[in-house]
Structure formats: structure tokens, C-alpha cells
N, C-alpha and C positions, 0 to 999 in steps of 0.2 A: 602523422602529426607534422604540421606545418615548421619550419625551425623556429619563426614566433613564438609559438607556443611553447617549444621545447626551452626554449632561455626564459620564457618568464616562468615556467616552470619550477625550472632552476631557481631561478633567482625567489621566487617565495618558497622554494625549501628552504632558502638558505634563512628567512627571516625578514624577506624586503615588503614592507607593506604596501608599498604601494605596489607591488607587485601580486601581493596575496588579494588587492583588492580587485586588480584587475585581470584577477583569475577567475574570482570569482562572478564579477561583473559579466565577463564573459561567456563560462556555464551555466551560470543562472536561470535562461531560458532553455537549454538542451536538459539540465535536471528535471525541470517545473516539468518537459513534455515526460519526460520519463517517467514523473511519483503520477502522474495522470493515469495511467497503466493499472498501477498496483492501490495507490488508494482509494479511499470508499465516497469522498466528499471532496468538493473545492477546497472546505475551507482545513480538510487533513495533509489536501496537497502544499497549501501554503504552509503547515506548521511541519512536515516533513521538509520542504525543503527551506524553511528557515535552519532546521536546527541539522540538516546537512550541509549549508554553508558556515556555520557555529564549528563544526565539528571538524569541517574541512581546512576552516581558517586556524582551528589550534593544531592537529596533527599532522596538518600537509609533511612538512618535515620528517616525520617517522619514514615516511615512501621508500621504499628502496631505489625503485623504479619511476623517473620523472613519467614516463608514458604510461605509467600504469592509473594514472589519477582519476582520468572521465569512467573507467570499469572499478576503482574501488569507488567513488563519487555515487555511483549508481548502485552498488551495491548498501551504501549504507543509506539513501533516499528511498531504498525498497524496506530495506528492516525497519526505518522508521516508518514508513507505510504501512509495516505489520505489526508495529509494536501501537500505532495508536488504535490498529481495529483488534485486535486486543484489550486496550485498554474500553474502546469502546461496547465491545461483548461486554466484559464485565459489569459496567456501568448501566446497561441498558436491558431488560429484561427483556428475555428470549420468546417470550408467548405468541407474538406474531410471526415466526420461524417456523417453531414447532411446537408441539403439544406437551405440555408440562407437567400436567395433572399429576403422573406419578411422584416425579420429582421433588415437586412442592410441599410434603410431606417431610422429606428427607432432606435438611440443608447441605448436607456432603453429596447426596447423589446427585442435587441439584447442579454443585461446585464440578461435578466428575461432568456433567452434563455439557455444562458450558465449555468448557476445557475440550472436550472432546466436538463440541460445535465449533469451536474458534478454532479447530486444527484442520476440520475438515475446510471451513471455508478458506485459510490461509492456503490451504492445498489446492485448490482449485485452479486449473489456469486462468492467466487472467481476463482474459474477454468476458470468461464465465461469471469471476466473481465481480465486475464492476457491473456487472448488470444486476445480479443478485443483491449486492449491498445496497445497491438505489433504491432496486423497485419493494425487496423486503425490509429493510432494514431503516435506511432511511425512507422508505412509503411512497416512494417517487409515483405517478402513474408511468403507465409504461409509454405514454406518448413525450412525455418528461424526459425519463431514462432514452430515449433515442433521441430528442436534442443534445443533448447533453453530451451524449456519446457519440452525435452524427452518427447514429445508425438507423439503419429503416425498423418501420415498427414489428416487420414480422423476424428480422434480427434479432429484435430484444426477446419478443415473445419465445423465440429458436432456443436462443441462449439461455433462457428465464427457465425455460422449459428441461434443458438439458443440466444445468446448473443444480433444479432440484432434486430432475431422478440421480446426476451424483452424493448429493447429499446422501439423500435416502436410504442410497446403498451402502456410502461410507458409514455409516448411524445407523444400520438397520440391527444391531445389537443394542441398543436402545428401545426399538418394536415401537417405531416412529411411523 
């Protein structure tokens, strides 16, 4: 890290706003490309990293480590990236994923269901799940999901592909 960085670093631990702003100013685009990674949607990218620079501007301070910032920065633009496709599994029924029929019956096995769908996808590495979330989840087509992702189209079909049989396997005690 450049010594710039490291004094204004400093200097927003210590409480300088103008300094915390133009910390933030700063990473603002190296976050935005990093929650692109991990989350499902634009518009999950923009509310992770809103509410990573929120987070970052009230606890900067706590750091031990002034150079530690841009790896915890990133670390909590990913968890909010999982906490909103989290929020989003729950909100959004799972029937175009996978097959439910049993489930539907049972509203706990349904809840056990989810739960263990939203752990497999969080687990996923990520190439695999931003193709998955588009193309299933949000319904993208797949010529869509590789704009999107500047990937070629037999990319996404690759990763679409491979994405599911992980699923599969991880949830195959479900008899999906």
C-alpha cells in the first residue's frame, strides 16, 4: 500500500471525515468490482456495497491494522452479498430450482429445504453461482447471463451446467 493510503488510513481511524470520505471515495470502485463476483444481481451489488461503505465508515476505527482495510472491506461486501441471496431464497419460491412437490405438504420440510438450498448455492464457487443465480433464479436467458458476465455463451451453458450437477449432488438426500 502506497504511504497515501496508509496516512489517510490513519487519519480515518482516528475519526477525520474528510478523510473517512475519501477513503471511501476511493474504494468504492475496487468493492463495487469485487461484490460483482459474489452477488446474484446489479442491483444486490449496489445495496452490498452501499451498506459496506455504511459499515466501513462507522467501524473503520476498531482495525487494528491500518493495511488490513481493503481484505476486511472485502470480506464484509461478500457476507452482504450472502446475506442478501439469503434473504432473497427466502422471499422467493424455490419451484423453478427444483421440485417441491414433496415439500409443499410439509411447511418445516419445506423451511429445511430452503436452508439447505441456500447453503448449497452460497457454497458454490463463484463463477458457478453467478451464472446460476441469473440464469435460474433471476431467469436471465443464457445469451443475457453472458453479457452480463462478458462470458461466451458456451461458458455459461459450461458453468450452468456444472453448477447444477453440484447442486444435485449436494441435495441428492432431498432425492432431487
Amino acid at each position: 500500500m502506497e504511504l497515501l493510503d496508509h496516512n489517510l488510513l490513519l487519519a480515518a481511524q482516528q475519526g477525520a471525515t474528510d478523510a473517512i470520505e475519501e477513503l471511501l471515495l476511493r474504494y468504492h470502485p475496487t468493492i463495487t468490482r469485487f461484490a460483482r463476483q459474489f452477488c446474484a444481481t446489479p442491483e444486490d451489488v449496489e445495496d452490498a456495497v452501499q451498506e459496506t461503505l455504511w459499515v466501513a465508515s462507522r467501524k473503520i476505527g476498531s482495525l487494528r491494522v491500518a493495511s488490513a482495510f481493503a481484505s476486511w472491506a472485502f470480506q464484509v461486501v461478500k457476507h452482504q452479498c450472502y446475506r442478501l441471496l439469503h434473504t432473497k431464497q427466502r422471499e422467493q419460491p424455490l419451484d423453478g430450482l427444483i421440485d417441491l412437490s414433496d415439500a409443499d405438504a410439509d411447511p418445516e420440510l419445506r423451511t429445511l429445504l430452503q436452508r439447505d438450498v441456500v447453503t448449497a448455492i452460497a457454497e458454490l464457487p463463484a463463477a458457478y453461482r453467478s451464472v446460476l443465480i441469473l440464469r435460474d433464479v433471476q431467469e436471465m436467458t443464457a445469451p443475457e447471463v453472458a453479457a452480463a458476465l462478458d462470458l461466451s455463451l458456451e461458458t455459461v451453458k459450461s458453468r450452468l451446467h456444472r453448477a447444477r450437477a453440484i447442486l444435485r449432488e449436494k441435495l441428492a438426500h432431498w432425492r432431487i
